[in-house]
C-alpha positions in Angstrom: 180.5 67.9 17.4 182.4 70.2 19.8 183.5 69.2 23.1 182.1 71.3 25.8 185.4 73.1 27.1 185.8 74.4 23.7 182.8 76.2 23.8 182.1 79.6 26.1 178.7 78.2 27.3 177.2 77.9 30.7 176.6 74.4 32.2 173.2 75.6 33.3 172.3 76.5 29.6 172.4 72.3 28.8 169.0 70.8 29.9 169.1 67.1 31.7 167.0 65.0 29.3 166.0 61.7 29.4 166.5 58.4 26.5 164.0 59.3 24.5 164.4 62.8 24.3 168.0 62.1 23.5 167.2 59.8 20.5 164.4 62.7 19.1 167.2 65.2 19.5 169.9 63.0 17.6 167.6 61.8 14.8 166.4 65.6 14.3 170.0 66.8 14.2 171.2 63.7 11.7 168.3 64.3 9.4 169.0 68.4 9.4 172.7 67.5 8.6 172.3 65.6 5.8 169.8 67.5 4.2 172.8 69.2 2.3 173.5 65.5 0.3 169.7 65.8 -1.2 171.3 69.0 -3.1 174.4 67.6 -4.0 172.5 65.2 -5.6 170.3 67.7 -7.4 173.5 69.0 -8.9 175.2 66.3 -9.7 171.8 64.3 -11.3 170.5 67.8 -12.3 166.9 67.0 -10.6 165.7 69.5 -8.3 162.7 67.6 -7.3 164.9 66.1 -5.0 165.3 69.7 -3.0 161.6 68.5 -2.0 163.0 65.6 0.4 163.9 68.3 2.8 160.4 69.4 2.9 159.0 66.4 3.8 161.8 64.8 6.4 161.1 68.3 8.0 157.2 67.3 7.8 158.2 64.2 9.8 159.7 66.2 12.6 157.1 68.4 12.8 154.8 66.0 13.2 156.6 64.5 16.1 157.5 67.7 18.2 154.1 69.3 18.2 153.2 66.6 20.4 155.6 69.0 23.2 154.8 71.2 25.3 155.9 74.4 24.1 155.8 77.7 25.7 153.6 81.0 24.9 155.8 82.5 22.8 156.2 79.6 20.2 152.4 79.3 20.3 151.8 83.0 19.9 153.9 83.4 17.1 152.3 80.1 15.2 149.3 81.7 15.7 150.3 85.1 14.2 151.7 82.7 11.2 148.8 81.4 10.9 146.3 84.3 10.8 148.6 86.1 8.3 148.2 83.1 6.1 144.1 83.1 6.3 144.8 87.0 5.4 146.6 86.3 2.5 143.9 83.4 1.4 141.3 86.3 1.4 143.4 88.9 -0.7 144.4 85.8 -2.8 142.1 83.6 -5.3 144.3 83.6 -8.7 146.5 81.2 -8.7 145.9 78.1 -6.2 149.9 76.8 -7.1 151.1 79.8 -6.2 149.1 80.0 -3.0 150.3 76.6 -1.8 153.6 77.3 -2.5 153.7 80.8 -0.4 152.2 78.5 2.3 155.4 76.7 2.2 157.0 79.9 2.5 156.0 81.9 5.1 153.8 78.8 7.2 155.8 75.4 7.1 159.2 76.8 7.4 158.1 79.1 10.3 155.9 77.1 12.2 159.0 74.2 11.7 161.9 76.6 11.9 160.5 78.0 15.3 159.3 74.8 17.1 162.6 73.0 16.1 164.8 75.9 17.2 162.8 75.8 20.8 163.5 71.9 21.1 166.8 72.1 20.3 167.8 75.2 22.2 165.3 73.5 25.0 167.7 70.7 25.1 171.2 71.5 24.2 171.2 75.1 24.3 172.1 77.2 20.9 174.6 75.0 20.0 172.9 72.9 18.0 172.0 75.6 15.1 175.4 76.4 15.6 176.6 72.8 15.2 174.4 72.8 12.0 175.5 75.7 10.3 179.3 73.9 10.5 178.6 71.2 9.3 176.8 72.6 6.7 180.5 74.9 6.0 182.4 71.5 6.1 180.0 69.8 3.4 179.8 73.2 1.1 184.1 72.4 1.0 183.5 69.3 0.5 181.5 69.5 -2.2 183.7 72.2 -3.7 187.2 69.9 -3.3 185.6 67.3 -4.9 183.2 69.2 -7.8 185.4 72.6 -8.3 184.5 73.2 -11.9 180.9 72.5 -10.7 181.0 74.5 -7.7 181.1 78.0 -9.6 178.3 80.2 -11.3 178.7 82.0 -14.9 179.4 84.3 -12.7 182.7 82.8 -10.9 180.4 83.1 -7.5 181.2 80.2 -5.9 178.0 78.3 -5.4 179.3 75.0 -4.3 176.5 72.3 -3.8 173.4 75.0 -3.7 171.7 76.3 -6.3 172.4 80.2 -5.3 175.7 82.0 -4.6 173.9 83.1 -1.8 173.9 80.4 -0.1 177.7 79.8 0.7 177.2 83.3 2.3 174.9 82.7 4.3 176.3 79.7 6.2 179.5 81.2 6.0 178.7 84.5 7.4 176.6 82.0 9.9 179.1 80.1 11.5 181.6 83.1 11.7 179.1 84.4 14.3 179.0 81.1 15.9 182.8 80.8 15.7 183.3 84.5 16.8 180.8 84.1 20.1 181.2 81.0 21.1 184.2 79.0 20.2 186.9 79.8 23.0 189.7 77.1 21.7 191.8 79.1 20.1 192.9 77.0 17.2 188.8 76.3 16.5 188.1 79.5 16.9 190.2 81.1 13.9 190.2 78.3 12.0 186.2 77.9 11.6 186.5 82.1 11.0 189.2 81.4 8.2 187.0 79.2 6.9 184.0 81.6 6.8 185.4 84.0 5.7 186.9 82.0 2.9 183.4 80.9 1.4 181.9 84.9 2.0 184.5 86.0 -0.3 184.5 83.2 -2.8 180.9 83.7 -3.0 181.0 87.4 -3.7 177.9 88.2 -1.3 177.9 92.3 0.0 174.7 91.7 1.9 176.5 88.5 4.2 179.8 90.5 4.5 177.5 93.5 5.8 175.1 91.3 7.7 178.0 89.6 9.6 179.5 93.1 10.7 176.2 94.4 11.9 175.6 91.7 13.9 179.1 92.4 15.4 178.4 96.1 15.8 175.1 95.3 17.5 176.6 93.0 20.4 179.4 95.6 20.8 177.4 98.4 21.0 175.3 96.8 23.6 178.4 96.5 25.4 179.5 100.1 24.8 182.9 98.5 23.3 184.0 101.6 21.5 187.5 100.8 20.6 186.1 97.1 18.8 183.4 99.3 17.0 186.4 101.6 15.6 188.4 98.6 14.6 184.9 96.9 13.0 184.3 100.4 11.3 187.3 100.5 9.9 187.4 97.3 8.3 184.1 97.5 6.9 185.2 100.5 4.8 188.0 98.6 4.0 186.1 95.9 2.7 183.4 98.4 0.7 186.3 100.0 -1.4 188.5 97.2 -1.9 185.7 94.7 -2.2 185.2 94.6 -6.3 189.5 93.1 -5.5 188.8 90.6 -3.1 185.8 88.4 -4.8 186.4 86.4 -7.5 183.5 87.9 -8.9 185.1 91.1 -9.3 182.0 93.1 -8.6 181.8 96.5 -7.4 179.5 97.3 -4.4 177.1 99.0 -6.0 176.6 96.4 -8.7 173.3 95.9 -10.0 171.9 98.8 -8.2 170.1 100.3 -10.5 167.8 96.9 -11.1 167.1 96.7 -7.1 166.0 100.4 -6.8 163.1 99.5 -9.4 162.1 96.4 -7.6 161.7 98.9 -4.5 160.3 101.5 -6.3 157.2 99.1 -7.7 157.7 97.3 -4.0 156.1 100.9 -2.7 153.8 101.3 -5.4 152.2 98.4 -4.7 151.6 99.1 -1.0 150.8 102.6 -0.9 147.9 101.3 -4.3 146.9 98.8 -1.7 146.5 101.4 1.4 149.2 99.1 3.3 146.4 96.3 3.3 149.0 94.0 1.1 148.3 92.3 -2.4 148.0 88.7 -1.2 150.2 86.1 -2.1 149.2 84.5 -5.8 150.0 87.5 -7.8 153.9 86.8 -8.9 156.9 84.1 -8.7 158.9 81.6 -9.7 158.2 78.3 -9.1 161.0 76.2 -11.4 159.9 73.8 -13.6 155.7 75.0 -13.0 154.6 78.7 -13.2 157.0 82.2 -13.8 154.4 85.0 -13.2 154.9 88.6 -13.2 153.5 91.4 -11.6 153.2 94.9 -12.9 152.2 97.8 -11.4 152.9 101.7 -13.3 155.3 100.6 -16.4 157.5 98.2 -13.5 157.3 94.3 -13.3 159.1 91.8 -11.3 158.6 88.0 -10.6 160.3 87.9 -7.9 161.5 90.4 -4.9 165.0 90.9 -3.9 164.0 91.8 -0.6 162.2 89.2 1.1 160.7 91.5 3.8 159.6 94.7 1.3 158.1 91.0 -0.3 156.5 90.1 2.8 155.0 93.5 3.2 153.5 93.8 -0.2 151.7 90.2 0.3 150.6 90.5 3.4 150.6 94.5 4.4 150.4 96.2 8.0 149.5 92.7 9.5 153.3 91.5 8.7 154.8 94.9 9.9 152.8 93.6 13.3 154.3 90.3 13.5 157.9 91.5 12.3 157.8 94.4 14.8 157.3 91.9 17.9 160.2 89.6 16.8 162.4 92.2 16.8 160.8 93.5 20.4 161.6 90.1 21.4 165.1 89.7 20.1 165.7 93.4 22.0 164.2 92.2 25.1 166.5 88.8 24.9 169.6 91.3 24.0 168.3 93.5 27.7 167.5 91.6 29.7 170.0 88.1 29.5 173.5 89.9 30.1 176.9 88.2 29.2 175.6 85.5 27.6 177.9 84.4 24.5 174.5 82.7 23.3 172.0 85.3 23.3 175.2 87.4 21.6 175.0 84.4 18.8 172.0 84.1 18.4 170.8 88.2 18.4 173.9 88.5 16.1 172.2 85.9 13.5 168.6 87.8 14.5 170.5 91.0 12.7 172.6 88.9 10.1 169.4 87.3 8.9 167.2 90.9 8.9 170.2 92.5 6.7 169.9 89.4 4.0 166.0 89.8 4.1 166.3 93.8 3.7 168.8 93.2 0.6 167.9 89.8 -0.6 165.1 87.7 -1.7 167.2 85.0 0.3 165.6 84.9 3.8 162.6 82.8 2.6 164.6 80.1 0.9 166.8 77.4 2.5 168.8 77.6 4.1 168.3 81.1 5.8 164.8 80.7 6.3 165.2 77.8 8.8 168.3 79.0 10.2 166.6 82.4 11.0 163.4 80.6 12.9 165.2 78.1 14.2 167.4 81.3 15.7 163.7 82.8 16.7 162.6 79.5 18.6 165.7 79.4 20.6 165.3 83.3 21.4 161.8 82.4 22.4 163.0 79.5 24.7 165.6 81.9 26.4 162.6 85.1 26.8 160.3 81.9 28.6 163.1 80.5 30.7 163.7 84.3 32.1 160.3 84.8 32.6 159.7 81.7 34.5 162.9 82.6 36.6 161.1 86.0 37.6 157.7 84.0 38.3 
């Protein structure tokens, strides 16, 4: 999608790669980019079943790139997937829907999310997920120029073609970290961070606007860049007390507070009744059209979690800490030891981005975040393997 010599990459980041891996690569990126058509046609027919055409065209590729030789990492990590899982099967023997459907969750989209982000990074180098994310941007506007009185929530969050205001966000706040690292053509370069910023605020999203700056603050504090941290600062607070006059929505930034602090109160309930050991998977959630369980615990219920790591951490206890803890060793180690690299910038920038919507949001394990943010994993685990085979 972009030329090289608009983008602030090394030539040595782009593997050689031979016919066939070049017609894997394009028929993997095609079928990623038109996943967001499935959901336009879920709003405009009103079927959601059809959100389930992702699943299995990402089943297909699967299927395919296991057949590669991946490095240690990737495999580690599956592995960690994958014993967390058996875990959760043990604490779990409720609810069998419920049980499959957290398998999706946290065992298709990271085991797919992680080898994909590895092949592509493998391949291309990080621009790949970058080259997603925009096109995913260009369809949400699409969508919105051609359905605008479909495009908004009761809320006047702008929504566009997904079924969450989140969503917008999310690849908004995305490709403003893509556009902001690694776009070096001017004109590109502001325009795609216009254009971010344009669906962040029409989608009313706090946790995007302060997972984006973060990820900033991270890379410039890395860099000891003082003065761009004052400036970052600065707007940030900007943003916090103007932001109820900048959204459409018109909410304040503490909206909805109140709710969130209960979920987080039961959230710590739950593990400290547990001894950290985790609850298991089959004991609440939503699954549309099937099953809407609750869970109580001392006078507090929720069916869902809007935090999809305090989530993780109920359902599967000290053994997700475990995991979570070494991905963010790696993304630190990736952040040390590659210096000046606009894509390990990108792609520990999203690493933070994507913690901040899981901390905040029940967002990270739904798509698109949750692919986005493995995908983002893979390619930090290609990076960590390529260094270490370097010092070999």
């Amino acid at each position: 999608m972009f030329n090289k010599k608009y983008l602030i990459v090394s030539k040595k980041r782009i593997s050689n790669y031979g016919s066939s891996d070049k017609f894997i690569f394009s028929s993997f990126f095609i079928l990623l980019c038109v996943v967001p058509f499935f959901y336009a046609a879920a709003q405009i027919f009103n079927n959601t079943i059809l959100y389930g055409v992702k699943d299995l065209l990402l089943l297909g590729m699967i299927s395919v790139l296991i057949f590669y030789r991946v490095n240690i990492f990737v495999i580690l990590n599956v592995i960690f997937i994958i014993i967390l899982n058996l875990y959760a099967l043990a604490l779990s023997s409720e609810d069998l829907l419920m049980y499959v459907f957290s398998l999706r969750e946290f065992l298709f989209y990271p085991t797919v999310g992680i080898i994909l982000g590895y092949f592509f990074t493998k391949r291309k180098g990080s621009i790949a997920i970058f080259e997603i994310v925009v096109i995913y941007l260009l369809i949400t506007y699409l969508y919105l120029l051609v359905f605008p009185d479909d495009s908004f929530g009761s809320t006047n969050r702008l929504k566009s073609l997904w079924d969450r205001e989140h969503e917008p966000a999310i690849i908004g706040g995305v490709a403003f970290l893509g556009g902001w690292f690694l776009l070096k053509h001017s004109l590109l370069k502001y325009s795609l961070i216009i254009l971010s910023i344009g669906l962040l605020l029409m989608s009313g999203s706090r946790s995007a606007f302060l997972g984006a700056s973060l990820g900033l603050l991270v890379i410039y504090a890395r860099n000891f860049s003082i003065f761009k941290i004052l400036i970052l600062a600065g707007i940030s607070i900007l943003l916090i007390t103007f932001f109820s006059y900048l959204t459409l929505a018109e909410r304040s930034i503490d909206y909805n507070i109140t709710a969130r602090l209960d979920q987080y109160k039961l959230a710590y309930d739950a593990i400290i009744s547990s001894s950290f050991l985790g609850i298991g998977t089959d004991k609440y959630g939503v699954i549309s059209g099937f099953a809407n369980k609750q869970f109580c615990l001392n006078g507090l219920c929720t069916t869902t979690m809007d935090s999809t790591l305090l989530k993780y951490f109920v359902n599967y206890g000290l053994l997700f800490v475990l995991v979570f803890l070494f991905w963010i060793y790696q993304a630190g180690i990736s952040l040390i030891k590659i210096k000046d690299d606009p894509e390990i910038y990108f792609l520990v920038s999203v690493f933070v981005f994507s913690i901040v919507i899981g901390l905040v949001t029940g967002k990270l394990g739904a798509y698109p975040m949750n692919l986005i943010f493995y995908m983002d994993l893979g390619a930090i685990f290609y990076f960590l393997g390529r260094k270490r085979s370097r010092n070999v």
